[in-house]
TISE-211382 format. One line per field, with one value per residue (C-alpha): x, y, z; residue in one letter; residue number from 1. Coordinates in steps of 0.05 Angstrom, whole numbers, padded with zeros to 5 digits. Example, Ala and Ser with C-alpha at 12.3 -4.5 7.8 and 13.67 -1.06 7.14 Angstrom:
east = (00246,00273) .
north = (-00090,-00021) .
up = (00156,00143) .
rest = (A,S) .
nr = (1,2) .
***
This chain:
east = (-01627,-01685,-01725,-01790,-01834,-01903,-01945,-01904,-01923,-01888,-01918,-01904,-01975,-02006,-01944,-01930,-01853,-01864,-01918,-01940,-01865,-01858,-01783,-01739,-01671,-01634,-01562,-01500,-01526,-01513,-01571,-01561,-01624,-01619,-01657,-01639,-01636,-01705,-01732,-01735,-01687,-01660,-01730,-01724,-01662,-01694,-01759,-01711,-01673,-01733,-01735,-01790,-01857,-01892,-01960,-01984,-01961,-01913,-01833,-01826,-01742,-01734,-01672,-01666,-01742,-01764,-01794,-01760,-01792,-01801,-01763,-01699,-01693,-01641,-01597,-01586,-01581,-01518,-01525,-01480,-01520,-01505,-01559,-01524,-01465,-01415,-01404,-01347,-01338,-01305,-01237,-01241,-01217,-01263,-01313,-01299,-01299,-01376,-01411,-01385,-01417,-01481,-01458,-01401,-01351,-01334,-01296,-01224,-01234,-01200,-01204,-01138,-01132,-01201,-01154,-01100,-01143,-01181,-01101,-01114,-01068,-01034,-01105,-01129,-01128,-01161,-01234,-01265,-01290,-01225,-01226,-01239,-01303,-01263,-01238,-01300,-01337,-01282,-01303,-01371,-01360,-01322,-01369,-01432,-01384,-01348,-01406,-01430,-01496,-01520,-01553,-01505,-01547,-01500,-01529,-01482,-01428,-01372,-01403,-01330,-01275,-01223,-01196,-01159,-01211,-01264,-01208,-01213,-01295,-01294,-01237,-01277,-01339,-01307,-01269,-01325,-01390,-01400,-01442,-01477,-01545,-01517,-01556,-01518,-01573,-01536,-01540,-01462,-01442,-01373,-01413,-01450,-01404,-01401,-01480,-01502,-01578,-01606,-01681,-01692,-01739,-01769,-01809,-01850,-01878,-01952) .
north = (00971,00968,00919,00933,00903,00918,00876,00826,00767,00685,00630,00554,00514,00550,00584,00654,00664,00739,00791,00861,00874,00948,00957,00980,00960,01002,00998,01029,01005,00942,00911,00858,00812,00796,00752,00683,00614,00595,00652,00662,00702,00649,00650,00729,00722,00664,00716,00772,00727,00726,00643,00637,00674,00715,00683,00758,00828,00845,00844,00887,00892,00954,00977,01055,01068,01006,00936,00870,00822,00757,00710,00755,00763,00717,00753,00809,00765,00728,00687,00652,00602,00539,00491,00518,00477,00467,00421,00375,00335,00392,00428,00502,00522,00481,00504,00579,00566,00527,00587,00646,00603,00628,00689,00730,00749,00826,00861,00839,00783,00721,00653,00659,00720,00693,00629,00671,00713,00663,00628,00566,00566,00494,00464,00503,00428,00389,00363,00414,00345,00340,00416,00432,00460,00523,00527,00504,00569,00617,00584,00598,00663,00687,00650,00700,00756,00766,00751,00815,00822,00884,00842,00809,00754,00731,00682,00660,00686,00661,00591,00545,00601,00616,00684,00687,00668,00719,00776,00751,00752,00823,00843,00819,00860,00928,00920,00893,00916,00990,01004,00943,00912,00878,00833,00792,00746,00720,00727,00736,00811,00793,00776,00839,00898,00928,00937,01005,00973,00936,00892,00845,00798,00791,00855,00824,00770,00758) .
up = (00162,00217,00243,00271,00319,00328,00391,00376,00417,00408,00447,00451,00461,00515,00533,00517,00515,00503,00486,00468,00434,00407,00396,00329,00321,00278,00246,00280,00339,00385,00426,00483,00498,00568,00622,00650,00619,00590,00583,00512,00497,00442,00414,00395,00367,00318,00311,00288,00242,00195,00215,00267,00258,00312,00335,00344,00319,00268,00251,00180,00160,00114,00078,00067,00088,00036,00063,00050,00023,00072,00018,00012,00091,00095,00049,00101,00157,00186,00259,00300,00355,00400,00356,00286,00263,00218,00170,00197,00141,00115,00123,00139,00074,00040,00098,00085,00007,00013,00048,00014,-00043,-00014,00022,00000,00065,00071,00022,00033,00072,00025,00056,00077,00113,00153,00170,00201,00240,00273,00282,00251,00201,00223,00222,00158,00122,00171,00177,00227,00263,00294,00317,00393,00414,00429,00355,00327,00364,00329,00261,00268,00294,00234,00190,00228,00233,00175,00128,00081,00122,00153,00210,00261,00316,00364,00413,00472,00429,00478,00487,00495,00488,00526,00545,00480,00446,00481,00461,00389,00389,00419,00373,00303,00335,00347,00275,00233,00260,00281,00219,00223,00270,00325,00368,00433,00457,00528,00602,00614,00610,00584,00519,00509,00540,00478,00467,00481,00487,00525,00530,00585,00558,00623,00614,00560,00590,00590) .
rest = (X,X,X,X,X,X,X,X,X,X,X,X,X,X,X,X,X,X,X,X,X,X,X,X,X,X,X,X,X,X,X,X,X,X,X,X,X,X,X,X,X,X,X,X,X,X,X,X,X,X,X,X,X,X,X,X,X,X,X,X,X,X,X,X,X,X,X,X,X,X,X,X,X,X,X,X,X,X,X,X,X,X,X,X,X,X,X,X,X,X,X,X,X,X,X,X,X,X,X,X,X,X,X,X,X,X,X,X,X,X,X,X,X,X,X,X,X,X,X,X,X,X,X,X,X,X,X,X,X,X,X,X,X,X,X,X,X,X,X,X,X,X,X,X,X,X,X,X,X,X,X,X,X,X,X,X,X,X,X,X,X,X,X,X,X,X,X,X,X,X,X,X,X,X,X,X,X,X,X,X,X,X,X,X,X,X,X,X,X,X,X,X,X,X,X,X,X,X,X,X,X,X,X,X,X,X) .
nr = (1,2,3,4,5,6,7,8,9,10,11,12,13,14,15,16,17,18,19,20,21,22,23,24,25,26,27,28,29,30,31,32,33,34,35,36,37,38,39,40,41,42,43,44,45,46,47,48,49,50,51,52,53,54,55,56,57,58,59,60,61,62,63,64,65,66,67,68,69,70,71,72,73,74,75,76,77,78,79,80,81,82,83,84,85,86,87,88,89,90,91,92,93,94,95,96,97,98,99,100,101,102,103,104,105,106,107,108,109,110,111,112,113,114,115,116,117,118,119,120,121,122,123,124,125,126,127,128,129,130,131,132,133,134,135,136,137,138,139,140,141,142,143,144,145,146,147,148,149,150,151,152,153,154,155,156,157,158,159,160,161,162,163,164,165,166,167,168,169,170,171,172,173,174,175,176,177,178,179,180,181,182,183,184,185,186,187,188,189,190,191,192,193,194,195,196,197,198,199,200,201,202,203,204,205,206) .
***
């Protein structure tokens, strides 16, 4: 899987929050956008999603040298991010059942083996609404994570976690994603240690 960006450029308004883009991301390999709070580094993530459009340039996503379609982006794509929630009316099996519904997890990956990994077996059968913030962040990031996408976006990964939980987030990358397109989107370093790229979104301003 790559993703390509040609001059790509996204503005707000008036406000450019990045131009003149020329970057591919290819899989096998883990990228870390960088730069401090505000600066847009949350936008790119949403641009290489396939979600937001570019005001300027071109993203293309190809698959073994052929172009994907715009409408069957989200197929390929899994993303865990501070605005994206999960629905608390439900419990986590029911939670975990509901979205491989749409998107299958990784081959071996039952609903209960997810449960114990994440170590929530005692709270398996309650509504996520009464889950921490720290236990709601591990569900999501097995719900981004252990998804059957070739694309990983990870933005502010370790948002609420605690050191055991960090170990855990670090732990599902290295076992789950070395074939894969990672993106970390985050100014923290303890979030993207494991990226062997990185772009500071700070040299493509405007």
């Amino acid at each position: 899987m790559t993703i390509s960006l040609s001059d790509a450029g996204k503005r707000f308004n008036r406000d450019w929050i990045f131009r003149h883009v020329n970057f591919q991301f290819h899989s096998g390999t883990s990228y870390a956008i960088t730069g401090p709070n505000g600066s847009g580094k949350s936008t790119l993530l949403q641009v290489l999603s396939g979600g937001t459009m570019t005001n300027e340039g071109k993203i293309s996503f190809t698959e073994n040298g052929k172009e994907i379609p715009s409408e069957n982006i989200y197929r390929h794509v899994s993303i865990c991010a501070p605005y994206l929630e999960v629905i608390e009316e439900m419990t986590l099996l029911e939670f975990l059942a509901f979205h491989s519904g749409f998107k299958p997890f990784l081959p071996g990956f039952t609903h209960q083996r997810i449960v114990e990994i994440l170590g929530l077996e005692k709270a398996a059968n309650k509504q996520i609404r009464y889950y921490s913030s720290g236990m709601k962040q591990r569900v999501k990031l097995a719900q981004c994570i252990l998804s059957d996408s070739a694309i990983v976006l990870l933005d502010e990964p370790c948002t609420n976690l605690d050191i055991t939980g960090i170990n855990l987030y670090h732990q599902l990358i290295a076992e789950n994603a070395k074939d894969r397109l990672v993106l970390v989107s985050s100014n923290d370093e303890v979030e993207y240690r494991f990226c062997t790229e990185k772009i500071n979104i700070n040299d493509y301003k405007s």
